[in-house]
N, C-alpha and C positions, 0 to 999 in steps of 0.2 A: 452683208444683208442677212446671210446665213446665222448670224453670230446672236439673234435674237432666240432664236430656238434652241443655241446651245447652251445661251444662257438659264433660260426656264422651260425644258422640252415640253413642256403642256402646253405651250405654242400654238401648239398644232392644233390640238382638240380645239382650244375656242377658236380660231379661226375655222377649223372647218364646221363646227357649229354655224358660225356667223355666215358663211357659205352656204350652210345647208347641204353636206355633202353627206351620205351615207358610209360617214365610216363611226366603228361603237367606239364609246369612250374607251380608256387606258385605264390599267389600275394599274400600271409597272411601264414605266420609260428608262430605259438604259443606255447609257452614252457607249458607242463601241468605236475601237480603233477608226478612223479613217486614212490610212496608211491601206491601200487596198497596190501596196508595188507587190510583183513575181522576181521570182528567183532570179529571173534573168536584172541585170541594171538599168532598169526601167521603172521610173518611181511613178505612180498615179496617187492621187491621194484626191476624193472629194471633199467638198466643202466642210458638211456634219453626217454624219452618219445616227440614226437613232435605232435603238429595237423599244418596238410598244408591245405593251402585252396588253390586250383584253379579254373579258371573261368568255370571250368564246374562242379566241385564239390569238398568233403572236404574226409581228410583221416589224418590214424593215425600213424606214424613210430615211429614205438618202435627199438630203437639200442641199442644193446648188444656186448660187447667185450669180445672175448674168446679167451685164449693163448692155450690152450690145448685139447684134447677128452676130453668129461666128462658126460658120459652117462644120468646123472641126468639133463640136463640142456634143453633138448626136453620139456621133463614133464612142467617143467618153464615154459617157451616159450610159451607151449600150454596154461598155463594159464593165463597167459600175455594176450594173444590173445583174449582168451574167455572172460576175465575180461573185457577189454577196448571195446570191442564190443557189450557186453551187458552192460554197462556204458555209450557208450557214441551214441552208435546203428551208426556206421559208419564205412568204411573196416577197416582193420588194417593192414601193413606191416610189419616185423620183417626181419631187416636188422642185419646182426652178420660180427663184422667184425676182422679177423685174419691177424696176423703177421708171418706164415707159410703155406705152399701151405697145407699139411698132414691135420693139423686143418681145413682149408679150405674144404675141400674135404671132410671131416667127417659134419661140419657143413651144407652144402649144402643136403644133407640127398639123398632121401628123409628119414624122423622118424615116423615111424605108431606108434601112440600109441592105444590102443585094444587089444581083441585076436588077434591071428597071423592069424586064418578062415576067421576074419572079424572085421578089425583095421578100427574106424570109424573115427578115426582124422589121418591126414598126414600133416606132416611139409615141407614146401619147403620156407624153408629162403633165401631171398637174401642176399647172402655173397659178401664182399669186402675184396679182401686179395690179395700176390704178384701176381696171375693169372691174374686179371683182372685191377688191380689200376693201372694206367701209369705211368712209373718211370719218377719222373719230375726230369732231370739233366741239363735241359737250365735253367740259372740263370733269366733269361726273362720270361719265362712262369712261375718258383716258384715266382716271383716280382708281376706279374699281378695276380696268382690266389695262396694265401698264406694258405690258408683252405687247396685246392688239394694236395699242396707241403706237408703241413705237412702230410694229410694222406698218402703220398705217402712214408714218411719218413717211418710211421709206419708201414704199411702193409707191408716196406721191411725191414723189421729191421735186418732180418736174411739172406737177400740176397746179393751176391757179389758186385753187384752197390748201394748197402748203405753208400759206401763214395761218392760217385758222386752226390746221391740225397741229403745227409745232408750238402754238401761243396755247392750243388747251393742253398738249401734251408737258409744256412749260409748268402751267399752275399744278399739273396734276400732281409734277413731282414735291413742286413746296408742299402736297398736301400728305405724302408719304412720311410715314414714320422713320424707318429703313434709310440713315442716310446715306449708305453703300451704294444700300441696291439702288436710290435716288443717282449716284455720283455713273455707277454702272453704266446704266442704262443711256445718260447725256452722253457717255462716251463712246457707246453703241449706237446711238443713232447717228452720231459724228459721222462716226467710220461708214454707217451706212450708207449714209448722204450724198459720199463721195465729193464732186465738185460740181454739184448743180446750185441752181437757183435755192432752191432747201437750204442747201450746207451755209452758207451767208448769212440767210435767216438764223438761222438754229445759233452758230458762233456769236451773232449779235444778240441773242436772247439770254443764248449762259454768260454775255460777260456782264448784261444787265440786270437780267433776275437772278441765276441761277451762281452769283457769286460765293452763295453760302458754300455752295459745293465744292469753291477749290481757292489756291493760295492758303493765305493766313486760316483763313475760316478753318477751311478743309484740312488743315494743319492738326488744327487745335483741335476739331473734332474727332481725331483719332489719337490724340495724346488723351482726351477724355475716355475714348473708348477703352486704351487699354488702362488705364487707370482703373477705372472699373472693372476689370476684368484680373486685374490684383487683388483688388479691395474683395472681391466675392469670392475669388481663389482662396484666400487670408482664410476669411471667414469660414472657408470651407474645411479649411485645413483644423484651426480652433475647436470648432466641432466634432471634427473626425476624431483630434487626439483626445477630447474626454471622454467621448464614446466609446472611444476603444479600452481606455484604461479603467472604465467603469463609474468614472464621477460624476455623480447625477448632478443637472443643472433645472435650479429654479427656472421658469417661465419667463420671470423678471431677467434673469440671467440673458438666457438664450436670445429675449428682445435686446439687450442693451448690446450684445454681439454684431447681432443682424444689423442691430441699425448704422454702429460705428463707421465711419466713413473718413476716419483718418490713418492712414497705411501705416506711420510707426505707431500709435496705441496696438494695432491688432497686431503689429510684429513683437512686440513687450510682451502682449495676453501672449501670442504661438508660442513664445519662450518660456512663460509660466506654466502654460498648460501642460510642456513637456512633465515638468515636476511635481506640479499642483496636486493636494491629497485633496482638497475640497474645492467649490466653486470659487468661493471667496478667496481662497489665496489667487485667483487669476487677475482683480480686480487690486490688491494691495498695492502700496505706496512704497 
């Protein structure tokens, strides 16, 4: 569940916008280590770790995904906390975030850890789960904000409008340009889903809409992709070598380059252009 804010750490802001929580925007999200083991062989590692910076200061959100109670995971948490705070001497946040209200509810604590006289640490996580995340079912609002949609996939995975948010979160992505981040994100919600009533949904939705995104499809749109990514390299290269040797190119020139879209013509011109004394020898027979 975590895997959405590490995909696009701006996450966070619009959901806490959509929250209404009082924290200021970011102008700088930094992914840091989550490897928080001690010297001793004892590995801990949280989910995601983030650093946000905003214009009036910097902070640390540590996100954790929980499907269940699990009494041991306070204990965690608090060390998480104390770890990255005397590491990195800046507040820290501990966002948890659940796909049932019951987990929810448990998560949100508050968790003393101490004597029960006099409990000197207390947990108050900010949770995100079906309570508060907004079920996104306009296929417009999932198209503009694709990060919200899918956590919203998640956090409801086990709720009765889980076909409505994963059929608009469906069309949203046919309506995405980006067919990565489109392929991405279906495989992040998978993962999110886990094995609830959702996750059945969602598998029978990619194998019926969302086929573009894998097998043959999903094949050949990355043989295009890198294809492309030769052809403008080529091109790039063409241009670099006259530029540098000083051979002014006609306009007429420089369009018929750009536009070329056949990988040996512009391999021919890259070998010409090595020698070429004028423009026209790049284009000769």
């Amino acid at each position: 569940m975590h895997r959405i804010f590490r995909h696009d750490p701006g996450t966070f802001a619009r959901v806490f916008h959509a929250l209404d929580l009082p924290f200021p925007d970011p102008i700088e999200v930094e992914h840091l280590s989550v490897d928080l083991t001690e010297i001793e062989p004892i590995e801990r590692r949280a989910d995601t770790v983030l650093r946000i910076v905003t214009a009036e200061s910097s902070f640390l959100l540590v996100i954790e995904a929980q499907n269940k109670k699990d009494d041991s995971r306070p204990g965690a948490w608090a060390y998480y906390l104390a770890f990255l705070h005397a590491k990195y001497g800046i507040p820290v946040v501990l966002v948890v975030v659940c796909r049932n209200r019951t987990t929810a509810t448990w998560a949100e604590g508050p968790h003393s850890i101490g004597h029960a006289t006099w409990p000197c640490v207390t947990l108050h996580p900010l949770v995100l789960g079906p309570h508060n995340v907004p079920a996104v079912t306009d296929v417009e609002t999932a198209a503009t904000d694709l990060p919200l949609a899918a956590l919203s996939a998640i956090t409801h995975a086990t709720r009765p409008e889980i076909g409505a948010i994963l059929e608009a979160l469906s069309a949203a992505l046919h309506l995405v340009g980006d067919h990565d981040d489109a392929q991405i994100y279906t495989e992040l919600v998978e993962l999110g889903l886990g094995r609830t009533r959702g996750a059945r949904i969602w598998r029978n939705l990619m194998s019926i809409d969302l086929s573009f995104f894998r097998g043959e499809t999903s094949q050949r749109l990355r043989e295009e992709g890198r294809e492309q990514g030769r052809i403008e390299g080529r091109v790039h290269d063409i241009l670099r070598i006259l530029q540098r040797r000083g051979i002014e190119l006609p306009p007429a020139a420089e369009a018929k380059i750009n536009a070329c879209r056949d990988l040996d013509e512009l391999d021919a011109w890259f070998d010409r252009a090595v020698d070429a004394r004028a423009a026209d020898d790049l284009f000769a027979d």
